[in-house]
LUMKETI-545210 format. One record per residue: residue number from 0; x, y, z of N, C-alpha, C, O, CB in turn. Coordinates in steps of 0.1 Angstrom, whole numbers, plus 5000, padded with zeros to 4 digits. Glycine has a CB too. Layout:
LUMKETI-545210
+-----+--------+---------+------+---------+----------+-------+--------+---------+------+--------+---------+------+---------+----------+-------+
:   i : n_east : n_north : n_up : ca_east : ca_north : ca_up : c_east : c_north : c_up : o_east : o_north : o_up : cb_east : cb_north : cb_up :
+-----+--------+---------+------+---------+----------+-------+--------+---------+------+--------+---------+------+---------+----------+-------+
: NUM :      X :       Y :    Z :       X :        Y :     Z :      X :       Y :    Z :      X :       Y :    Z :       X :        Y :     Z :
...
+-----+--------+---------+------+---------+----------+-------+--------+---------+------+--------+---------+------+---------+----------+-------+
***
This chain:
LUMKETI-545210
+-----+--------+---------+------+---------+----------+-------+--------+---------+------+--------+---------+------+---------+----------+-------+
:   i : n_east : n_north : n_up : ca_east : ca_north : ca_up : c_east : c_north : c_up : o_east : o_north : o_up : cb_east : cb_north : cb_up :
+-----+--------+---------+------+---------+----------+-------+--------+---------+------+--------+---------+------+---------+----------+-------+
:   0 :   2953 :    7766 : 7085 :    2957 :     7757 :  7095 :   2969 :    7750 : 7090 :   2969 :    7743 : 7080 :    2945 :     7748 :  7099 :
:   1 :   2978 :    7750 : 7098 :    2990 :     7742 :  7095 :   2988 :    7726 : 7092 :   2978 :    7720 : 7097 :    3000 :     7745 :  7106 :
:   2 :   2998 :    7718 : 7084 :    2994 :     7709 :  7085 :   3000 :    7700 : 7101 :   3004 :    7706 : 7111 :    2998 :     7705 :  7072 :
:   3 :   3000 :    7689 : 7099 :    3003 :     7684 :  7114 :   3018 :    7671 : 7106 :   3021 :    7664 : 7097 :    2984 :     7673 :  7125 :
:   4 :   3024 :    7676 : 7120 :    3041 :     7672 :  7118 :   3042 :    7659 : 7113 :   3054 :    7657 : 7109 :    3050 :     7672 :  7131 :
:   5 :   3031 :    7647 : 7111 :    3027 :     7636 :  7108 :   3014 :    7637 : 7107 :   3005 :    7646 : 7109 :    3032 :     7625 :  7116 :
:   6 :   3015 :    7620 : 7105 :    2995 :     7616 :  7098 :   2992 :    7610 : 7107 :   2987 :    7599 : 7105 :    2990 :     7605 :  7083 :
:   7 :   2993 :    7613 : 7119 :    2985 :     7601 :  7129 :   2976 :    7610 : 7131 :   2966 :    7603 : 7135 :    2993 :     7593 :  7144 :
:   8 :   2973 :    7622 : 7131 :    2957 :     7625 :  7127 :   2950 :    7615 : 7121 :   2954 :    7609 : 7112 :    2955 :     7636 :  7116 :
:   9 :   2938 :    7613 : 7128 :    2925 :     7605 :  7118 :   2917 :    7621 : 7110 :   2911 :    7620 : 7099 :    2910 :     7594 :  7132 :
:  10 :   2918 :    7627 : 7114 :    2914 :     7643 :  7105 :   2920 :    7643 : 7092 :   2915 :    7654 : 7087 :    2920 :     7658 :  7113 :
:  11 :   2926 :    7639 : 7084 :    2930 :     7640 :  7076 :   2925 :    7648 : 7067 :   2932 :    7647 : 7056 :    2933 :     7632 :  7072 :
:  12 :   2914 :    7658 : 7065 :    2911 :     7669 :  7062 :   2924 :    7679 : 7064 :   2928 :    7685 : 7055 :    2899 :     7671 :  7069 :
:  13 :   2928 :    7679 : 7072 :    2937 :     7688 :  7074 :   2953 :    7688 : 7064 :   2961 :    7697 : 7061 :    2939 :     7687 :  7089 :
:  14 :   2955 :    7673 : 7060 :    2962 :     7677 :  7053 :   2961 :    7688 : 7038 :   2951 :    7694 : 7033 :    2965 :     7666 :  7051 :
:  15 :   2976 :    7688 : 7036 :    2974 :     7694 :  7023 :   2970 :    7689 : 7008 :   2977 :    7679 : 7007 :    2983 :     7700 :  7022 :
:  16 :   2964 :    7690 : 6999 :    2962 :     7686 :  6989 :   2976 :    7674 : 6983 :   2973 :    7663 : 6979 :    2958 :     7698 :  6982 :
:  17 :   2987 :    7679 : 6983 :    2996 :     7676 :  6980 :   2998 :    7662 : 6988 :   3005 :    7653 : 6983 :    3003 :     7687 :  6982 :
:  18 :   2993 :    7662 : 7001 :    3002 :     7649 :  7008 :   2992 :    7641 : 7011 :   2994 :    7630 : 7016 :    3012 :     7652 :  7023 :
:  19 :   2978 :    7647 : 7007 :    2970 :     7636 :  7009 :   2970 :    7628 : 6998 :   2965 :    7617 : 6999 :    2957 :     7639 :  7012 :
:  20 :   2979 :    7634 : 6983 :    2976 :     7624 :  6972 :   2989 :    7617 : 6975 :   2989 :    7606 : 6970 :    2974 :     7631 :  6956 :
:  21 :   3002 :    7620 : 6983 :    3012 :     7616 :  6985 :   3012 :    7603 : 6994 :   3019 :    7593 : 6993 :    3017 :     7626 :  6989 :
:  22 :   2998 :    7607 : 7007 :    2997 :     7596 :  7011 :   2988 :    7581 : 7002 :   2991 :    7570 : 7002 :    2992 :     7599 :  7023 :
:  23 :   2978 :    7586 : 6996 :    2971 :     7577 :  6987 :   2982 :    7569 : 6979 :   2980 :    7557 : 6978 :    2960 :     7585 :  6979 :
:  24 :   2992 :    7575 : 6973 :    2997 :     7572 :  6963 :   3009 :    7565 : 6973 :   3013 :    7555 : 6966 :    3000 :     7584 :  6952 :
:  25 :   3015 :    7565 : 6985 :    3023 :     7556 :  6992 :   3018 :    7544 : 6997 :   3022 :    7533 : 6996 :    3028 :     7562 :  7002 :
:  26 :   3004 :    7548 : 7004 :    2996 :     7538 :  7006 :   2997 :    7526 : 6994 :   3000 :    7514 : 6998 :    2983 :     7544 :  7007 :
:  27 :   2992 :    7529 : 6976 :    2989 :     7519 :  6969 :   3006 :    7515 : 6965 :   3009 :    7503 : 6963 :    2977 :     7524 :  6956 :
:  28 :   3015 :    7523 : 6964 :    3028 :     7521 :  6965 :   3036 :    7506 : 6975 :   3043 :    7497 : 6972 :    3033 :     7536 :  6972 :
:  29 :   3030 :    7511 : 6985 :    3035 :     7500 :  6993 :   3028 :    7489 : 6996 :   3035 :    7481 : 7002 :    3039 :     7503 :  7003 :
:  30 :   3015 :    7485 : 6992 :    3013 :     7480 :  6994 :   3013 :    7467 : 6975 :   3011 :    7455 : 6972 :    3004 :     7485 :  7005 :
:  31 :   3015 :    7475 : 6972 :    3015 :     7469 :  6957 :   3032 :    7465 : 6959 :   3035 :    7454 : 6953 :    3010 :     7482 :  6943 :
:  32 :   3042 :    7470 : 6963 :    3053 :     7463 :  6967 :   3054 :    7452 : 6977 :   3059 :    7440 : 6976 :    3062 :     7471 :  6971 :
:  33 :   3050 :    7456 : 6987 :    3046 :     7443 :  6997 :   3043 :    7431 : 6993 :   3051 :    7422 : 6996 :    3035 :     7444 :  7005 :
:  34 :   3030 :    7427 : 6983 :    3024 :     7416 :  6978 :   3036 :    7413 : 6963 :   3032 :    7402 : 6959 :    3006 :     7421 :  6974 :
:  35 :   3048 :    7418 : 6956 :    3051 :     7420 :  6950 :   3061 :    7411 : 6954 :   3065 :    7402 : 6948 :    3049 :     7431 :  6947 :
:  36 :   3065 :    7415 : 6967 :    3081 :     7410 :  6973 :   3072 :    7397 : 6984 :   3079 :    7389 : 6992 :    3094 :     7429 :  6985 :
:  37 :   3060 :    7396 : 6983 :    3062 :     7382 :  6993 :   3060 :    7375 : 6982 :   3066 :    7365 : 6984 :    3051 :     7377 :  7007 :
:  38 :   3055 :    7375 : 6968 :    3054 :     7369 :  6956 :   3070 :    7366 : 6952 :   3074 :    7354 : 6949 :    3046 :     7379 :  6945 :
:  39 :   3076 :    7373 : 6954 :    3091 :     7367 :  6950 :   3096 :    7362 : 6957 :   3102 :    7352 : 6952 :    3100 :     7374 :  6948 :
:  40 :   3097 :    7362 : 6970 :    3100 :     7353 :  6981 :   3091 :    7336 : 6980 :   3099 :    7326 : 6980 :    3096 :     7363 :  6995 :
:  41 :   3080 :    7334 : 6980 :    3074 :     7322 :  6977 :   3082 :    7316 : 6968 :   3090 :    7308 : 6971 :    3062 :     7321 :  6972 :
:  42 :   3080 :    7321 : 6956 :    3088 :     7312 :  6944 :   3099 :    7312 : 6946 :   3103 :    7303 : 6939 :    3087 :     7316 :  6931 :
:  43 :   3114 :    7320 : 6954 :    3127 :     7319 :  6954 :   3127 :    7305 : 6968 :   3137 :    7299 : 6971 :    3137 :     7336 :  6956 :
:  44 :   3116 :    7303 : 6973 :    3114 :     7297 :  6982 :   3110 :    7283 : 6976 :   3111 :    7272 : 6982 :    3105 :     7304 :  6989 :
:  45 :   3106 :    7284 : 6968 :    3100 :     7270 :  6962 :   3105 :    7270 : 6948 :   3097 :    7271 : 6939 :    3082 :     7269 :  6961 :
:  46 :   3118 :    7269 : 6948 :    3125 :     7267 :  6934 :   3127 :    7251 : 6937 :   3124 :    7245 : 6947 :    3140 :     7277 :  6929 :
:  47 :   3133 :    7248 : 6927 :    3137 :     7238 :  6932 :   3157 :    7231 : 6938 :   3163 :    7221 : 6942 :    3130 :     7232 :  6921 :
:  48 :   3157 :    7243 : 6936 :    3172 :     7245 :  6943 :   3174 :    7260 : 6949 :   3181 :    7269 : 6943 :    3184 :     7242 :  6932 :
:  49 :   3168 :    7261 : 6962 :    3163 :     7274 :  6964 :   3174 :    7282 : 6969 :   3176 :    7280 : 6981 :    3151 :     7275 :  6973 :
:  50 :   3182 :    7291 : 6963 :    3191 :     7301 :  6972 :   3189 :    7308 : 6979 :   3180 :    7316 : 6980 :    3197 :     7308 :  6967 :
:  51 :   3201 :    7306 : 6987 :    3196 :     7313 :  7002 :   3201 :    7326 : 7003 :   3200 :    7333 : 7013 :    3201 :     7304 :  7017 :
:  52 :   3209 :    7330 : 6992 :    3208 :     7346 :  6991 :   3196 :    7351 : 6983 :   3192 :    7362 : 6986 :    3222 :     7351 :  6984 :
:  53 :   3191 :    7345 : 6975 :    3176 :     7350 :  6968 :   3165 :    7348 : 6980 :   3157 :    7357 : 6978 :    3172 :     7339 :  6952 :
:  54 :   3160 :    7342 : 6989 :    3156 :     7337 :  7001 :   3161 :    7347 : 7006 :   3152 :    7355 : 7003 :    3160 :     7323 :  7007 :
:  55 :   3170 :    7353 : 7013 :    3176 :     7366 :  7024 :   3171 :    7373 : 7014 :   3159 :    7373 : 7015 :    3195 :     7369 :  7028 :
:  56 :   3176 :    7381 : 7004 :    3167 :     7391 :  7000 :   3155 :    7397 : 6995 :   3151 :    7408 : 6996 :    3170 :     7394 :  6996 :
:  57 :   3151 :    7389 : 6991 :    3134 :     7391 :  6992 :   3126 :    7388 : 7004 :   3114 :    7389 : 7005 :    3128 :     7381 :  6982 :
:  58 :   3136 :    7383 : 7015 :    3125 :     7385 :  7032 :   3128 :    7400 : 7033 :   3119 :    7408 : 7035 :    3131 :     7374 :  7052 :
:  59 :   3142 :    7404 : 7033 :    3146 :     7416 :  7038 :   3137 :    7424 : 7030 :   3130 :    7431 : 7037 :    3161 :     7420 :  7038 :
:  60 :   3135 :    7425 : 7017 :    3128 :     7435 :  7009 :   3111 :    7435 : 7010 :   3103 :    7444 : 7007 :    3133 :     7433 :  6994 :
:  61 :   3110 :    7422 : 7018 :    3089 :     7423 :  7020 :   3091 :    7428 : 7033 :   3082 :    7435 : 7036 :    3077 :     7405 :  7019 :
:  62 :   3102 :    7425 : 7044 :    3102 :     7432 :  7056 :   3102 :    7445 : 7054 :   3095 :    7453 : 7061 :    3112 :     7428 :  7065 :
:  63 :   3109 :    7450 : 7044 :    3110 :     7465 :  7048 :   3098 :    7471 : 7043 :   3091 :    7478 : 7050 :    3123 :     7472 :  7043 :
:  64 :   3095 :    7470 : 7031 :    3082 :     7471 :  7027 :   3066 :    7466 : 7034 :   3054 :    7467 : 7031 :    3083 :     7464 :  7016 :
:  65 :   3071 :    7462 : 7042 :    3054 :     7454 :  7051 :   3060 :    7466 : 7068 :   3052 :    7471 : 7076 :    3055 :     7425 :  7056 :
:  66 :   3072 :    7467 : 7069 :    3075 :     7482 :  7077 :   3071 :    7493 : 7074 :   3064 :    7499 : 7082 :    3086 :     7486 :  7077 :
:  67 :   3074 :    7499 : 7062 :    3073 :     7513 :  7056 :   3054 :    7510 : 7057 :   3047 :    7519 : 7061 :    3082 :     7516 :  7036 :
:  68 :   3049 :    7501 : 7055 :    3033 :     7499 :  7053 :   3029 :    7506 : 7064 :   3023 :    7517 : 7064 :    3028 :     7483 :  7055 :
:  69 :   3033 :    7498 : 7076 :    3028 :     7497 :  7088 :   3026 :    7510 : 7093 :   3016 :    7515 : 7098 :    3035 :     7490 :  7097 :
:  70 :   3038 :    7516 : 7090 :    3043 :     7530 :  7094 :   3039 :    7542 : 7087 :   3041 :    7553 : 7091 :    3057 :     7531 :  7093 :
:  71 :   3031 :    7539 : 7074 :    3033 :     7551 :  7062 :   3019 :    7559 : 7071 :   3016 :    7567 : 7063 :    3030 :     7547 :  7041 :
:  72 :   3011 :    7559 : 7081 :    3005 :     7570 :  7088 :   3015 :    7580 : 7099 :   3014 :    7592 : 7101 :    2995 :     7564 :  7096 :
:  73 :   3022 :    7571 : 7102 :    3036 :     7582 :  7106 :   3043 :    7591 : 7099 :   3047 :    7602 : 7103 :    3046 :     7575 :  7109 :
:  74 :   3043 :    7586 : 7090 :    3051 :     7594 :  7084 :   3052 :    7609 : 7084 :   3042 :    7615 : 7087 :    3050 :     7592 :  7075 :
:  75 :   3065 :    7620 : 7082 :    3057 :     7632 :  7077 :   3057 :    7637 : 7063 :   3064 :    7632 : 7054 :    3061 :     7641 :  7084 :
:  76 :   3046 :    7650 : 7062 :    3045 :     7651 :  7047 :   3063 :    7649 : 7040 :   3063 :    7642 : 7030 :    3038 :     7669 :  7045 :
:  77 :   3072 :    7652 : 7043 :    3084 :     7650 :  7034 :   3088 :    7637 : 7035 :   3093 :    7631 : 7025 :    3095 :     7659 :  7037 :
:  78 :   3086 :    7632 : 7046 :    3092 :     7615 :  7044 :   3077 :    7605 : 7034 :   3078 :    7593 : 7030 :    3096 :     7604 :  7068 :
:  79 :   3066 :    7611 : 7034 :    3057 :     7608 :  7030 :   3065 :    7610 : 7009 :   3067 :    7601 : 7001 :    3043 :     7616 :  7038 :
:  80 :   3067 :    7622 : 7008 :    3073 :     7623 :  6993 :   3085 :    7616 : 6989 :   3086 :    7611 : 6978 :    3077 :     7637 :  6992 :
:  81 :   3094 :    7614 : 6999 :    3104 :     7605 :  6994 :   3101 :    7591 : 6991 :   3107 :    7585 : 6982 :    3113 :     7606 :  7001 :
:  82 :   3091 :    7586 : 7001 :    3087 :     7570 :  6996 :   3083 :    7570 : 6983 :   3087 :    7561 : 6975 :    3074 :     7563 :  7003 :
:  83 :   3073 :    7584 : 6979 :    3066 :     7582 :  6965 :   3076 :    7586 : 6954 :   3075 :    7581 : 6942 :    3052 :     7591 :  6963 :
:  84 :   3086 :    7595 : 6956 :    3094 :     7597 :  6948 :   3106 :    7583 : 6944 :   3109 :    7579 : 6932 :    3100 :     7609 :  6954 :
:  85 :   3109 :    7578 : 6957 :    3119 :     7565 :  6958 :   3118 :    7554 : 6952 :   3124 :    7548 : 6944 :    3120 :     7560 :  6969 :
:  86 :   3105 :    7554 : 6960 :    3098 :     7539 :  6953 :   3087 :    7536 : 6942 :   3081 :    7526 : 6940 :    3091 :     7533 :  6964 :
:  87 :   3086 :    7546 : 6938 :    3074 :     7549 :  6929 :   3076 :    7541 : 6911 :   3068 :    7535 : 6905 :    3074 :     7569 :  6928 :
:  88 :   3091 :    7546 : 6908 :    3098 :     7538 :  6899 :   3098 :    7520 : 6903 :   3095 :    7511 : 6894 :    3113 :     7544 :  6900 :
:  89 :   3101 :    7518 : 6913 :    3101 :     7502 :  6917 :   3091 :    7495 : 6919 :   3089 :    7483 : 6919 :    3107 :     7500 :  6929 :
:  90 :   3081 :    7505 : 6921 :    3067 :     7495 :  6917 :   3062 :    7496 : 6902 :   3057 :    7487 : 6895 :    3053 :     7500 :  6926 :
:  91 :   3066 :    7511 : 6897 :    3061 :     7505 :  6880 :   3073 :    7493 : 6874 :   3072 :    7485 : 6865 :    3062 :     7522 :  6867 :
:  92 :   3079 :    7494 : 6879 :    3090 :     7482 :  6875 :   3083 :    7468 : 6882 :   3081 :    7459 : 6874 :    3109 :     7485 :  6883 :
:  93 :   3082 :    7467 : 6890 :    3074 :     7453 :  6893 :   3059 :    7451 : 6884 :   3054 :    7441 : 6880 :    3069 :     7453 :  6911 :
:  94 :   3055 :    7461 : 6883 :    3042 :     7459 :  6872 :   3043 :    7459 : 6857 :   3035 :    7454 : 6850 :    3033 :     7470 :  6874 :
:  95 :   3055 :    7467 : 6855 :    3060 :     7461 :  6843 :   3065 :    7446 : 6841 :   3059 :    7440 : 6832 :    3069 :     7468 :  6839 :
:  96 :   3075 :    7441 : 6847 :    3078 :     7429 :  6852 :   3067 :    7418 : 6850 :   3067 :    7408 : 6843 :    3081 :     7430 :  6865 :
:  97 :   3059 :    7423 : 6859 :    3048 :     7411 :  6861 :   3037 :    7409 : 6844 :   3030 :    7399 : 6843 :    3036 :     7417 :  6877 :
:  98 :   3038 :    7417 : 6836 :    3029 :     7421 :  6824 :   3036 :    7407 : 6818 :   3034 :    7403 : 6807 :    3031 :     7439 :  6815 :
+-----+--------+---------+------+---------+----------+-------+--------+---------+------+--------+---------+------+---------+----------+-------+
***
């Protein structure tokens, strides 16, 4: 059975081995960036001389990240690989970071 052109299947049996770890692994991907980038935004928010270019980019980067969230059942299997390929580095970098 073919897979389906996106994940808005609730069947997800049907995916392939491959994109169901692709989605698990975007899933903990983004959402481990999400909490990552509103964490940086609070504190560039509550400095005590807070820049409003550090402020602009950390909303833009938890928006896009709390987007890609929303959306990562849309996705399809290949835009599903590129999040984990893309972003996959930028969250072990925030978890390194945070250590």
């Amino acid at each position: 059975m073919p897979e389906p052109d996106d994940l808005r299947s609730h069947d997800l049996s049907v995916l392939s081995e491959r994109s169901a770890r692709d989605l698990d692994s975007a899933e903990g991907i983004l959402g481990l960036l999400t909490g990552w980038a509103a964490e940086r935004l609070r504190l560039a928010r509550e400095a005590a001389e807070p820049d409003p270019e550090t402020v602009a980019r950390w909303t833009a980067e938890h928006e896009r990240y709390a987007e890609l969230m929303r959306r990562v059942r849309k996705l399809t299997p290949n835009e599903l690989r590129r999040v984990v390929e893309e972003l996959g580095p930028v969250a072990r970098r925030a978890v390194e970071e945070g250590r």
